[in-house]
KEKE-3310 file (N, C-alpha, C; in steps of 0.2 Angstrom, whole numbers, plus 5000, padded with zeros to 4 digits):
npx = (4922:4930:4927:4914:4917:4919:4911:4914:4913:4921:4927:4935:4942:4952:4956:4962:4970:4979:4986:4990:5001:5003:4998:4985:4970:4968:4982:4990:4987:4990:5001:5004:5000:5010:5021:5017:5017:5034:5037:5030:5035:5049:5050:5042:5036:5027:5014:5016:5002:4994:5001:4995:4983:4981:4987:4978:4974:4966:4966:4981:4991:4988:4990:5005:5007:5009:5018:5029:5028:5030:5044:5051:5054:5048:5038:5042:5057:5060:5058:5070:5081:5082:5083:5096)
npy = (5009:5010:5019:5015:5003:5008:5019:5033:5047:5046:5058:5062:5053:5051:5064:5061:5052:5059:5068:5060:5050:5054:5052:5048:5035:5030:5033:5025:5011:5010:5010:5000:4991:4993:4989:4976:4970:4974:4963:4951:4953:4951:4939:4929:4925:4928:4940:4956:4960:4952:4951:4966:4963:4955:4962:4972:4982:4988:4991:4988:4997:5010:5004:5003:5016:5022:5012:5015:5031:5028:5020:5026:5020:5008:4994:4982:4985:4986:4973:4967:4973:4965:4953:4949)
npz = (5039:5050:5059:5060:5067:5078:5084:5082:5073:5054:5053:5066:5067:5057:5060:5074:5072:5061:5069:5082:5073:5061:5049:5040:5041:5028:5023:5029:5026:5014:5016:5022:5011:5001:5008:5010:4995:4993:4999:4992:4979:4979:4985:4977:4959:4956:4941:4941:4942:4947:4961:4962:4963:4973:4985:4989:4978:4966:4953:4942:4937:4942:4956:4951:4951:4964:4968:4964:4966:4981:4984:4973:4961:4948:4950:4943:4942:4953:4958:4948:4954:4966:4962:4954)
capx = (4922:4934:4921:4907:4919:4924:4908:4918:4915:4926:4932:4938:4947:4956:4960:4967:4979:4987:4990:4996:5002:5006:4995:4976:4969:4970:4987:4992:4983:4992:5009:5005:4999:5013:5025:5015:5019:5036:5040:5030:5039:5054:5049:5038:5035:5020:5016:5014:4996:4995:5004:4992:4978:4983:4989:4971:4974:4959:4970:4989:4993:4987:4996:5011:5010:5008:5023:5035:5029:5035:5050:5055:5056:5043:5039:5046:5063:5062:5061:5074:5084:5084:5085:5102)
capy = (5003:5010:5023:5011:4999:5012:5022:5038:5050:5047:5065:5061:5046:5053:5069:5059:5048:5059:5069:5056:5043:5058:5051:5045:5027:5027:5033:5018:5008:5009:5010:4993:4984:4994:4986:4968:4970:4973:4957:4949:4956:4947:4930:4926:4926:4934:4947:4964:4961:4945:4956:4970:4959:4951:4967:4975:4986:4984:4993:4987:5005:5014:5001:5004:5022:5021:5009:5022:5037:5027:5017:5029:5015:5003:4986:4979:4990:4985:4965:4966:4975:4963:4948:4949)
capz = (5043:5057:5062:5063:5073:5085:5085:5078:5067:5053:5052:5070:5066:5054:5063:5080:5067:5058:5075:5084:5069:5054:5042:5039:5041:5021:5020:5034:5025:5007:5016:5022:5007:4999:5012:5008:4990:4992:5001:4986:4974:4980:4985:4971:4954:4950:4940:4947:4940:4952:4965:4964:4969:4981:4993:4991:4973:4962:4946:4943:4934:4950:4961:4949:4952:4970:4971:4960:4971:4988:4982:4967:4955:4948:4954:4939:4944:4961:4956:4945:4958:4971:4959:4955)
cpx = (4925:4929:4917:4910:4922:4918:4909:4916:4921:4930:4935:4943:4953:4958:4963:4972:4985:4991:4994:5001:5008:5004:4990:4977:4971:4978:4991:4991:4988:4999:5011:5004:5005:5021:5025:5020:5026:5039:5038:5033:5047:5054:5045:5038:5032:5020:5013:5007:4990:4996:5001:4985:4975:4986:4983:4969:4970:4962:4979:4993:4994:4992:5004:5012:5013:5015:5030:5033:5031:5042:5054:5057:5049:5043:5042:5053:5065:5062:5067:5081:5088:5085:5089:5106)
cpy = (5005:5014:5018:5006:5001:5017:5029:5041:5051:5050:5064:5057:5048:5061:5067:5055:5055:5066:5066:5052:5048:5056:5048:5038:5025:5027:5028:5012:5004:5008:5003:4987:4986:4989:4975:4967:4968:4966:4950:4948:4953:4940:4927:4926:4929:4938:4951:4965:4957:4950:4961:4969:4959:4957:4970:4979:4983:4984:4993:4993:5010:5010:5003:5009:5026:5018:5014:5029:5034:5026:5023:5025:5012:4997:4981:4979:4986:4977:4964:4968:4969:4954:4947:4946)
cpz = (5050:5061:5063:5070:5081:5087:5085:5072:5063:5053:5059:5070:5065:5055:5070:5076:5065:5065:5078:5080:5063:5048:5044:5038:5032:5019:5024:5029:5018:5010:5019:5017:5002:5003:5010:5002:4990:4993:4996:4979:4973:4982:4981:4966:4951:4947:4944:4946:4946:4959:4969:4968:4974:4988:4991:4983:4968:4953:4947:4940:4941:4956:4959:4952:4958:4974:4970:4964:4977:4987:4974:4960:4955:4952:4950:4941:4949:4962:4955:4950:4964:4970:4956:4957)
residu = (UNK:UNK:UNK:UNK:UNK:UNK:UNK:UNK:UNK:UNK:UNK:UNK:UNK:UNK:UNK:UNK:UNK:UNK:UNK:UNK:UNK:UNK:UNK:UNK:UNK:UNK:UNK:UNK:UNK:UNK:UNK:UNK:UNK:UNK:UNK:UNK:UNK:UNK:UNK:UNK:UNK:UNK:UNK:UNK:UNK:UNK:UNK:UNK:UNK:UNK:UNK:UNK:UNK:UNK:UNK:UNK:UNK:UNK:UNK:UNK:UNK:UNK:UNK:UNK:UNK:UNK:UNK:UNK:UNK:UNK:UNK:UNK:UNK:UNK:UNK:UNK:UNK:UNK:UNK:UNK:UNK:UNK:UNK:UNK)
# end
């Protein structure tokens, strides 16, 4: 979608990002809705199934995964953490 909005070959896109930026549109992408998460993950209730929805993640395993490869803990972990 950003190539078509930019009139860009994707492979360009994604070789001036992560030159300028240091990471590809997807990986901006995931550290945003990873960023979203967290701030849900402390002001809500939901589950993390809830959670993964709603920041764009279509499987709550893969979002889990994804949370635990940045943060080094779950999102269960990372709740429980901060509710306290």
């Amino acid at each position: 979608m950003l190539a078509e909005a930019l009139h860009f070959h994707p492979n360009y896109i994604v070789r001036c990002m992560k030159a300028k930026y240091g990471c590809t549109p997807s990986d901006y992408l995931q550290e945003i809705r990873l960023d979203h998460a967290r701030r849900l993950l402390v002001t809500t209730d939901w589950s993390i199934d809830c959670v993964a929805e709603e920041v764009g993640f279509r499987y709550s395993p893969y979002f889990s995964a994804c949370f635990k490869r940045k943060m080094g803990i779950s999102p269960l972990q990372f709740r429980k953490q901060y509710l306290r």
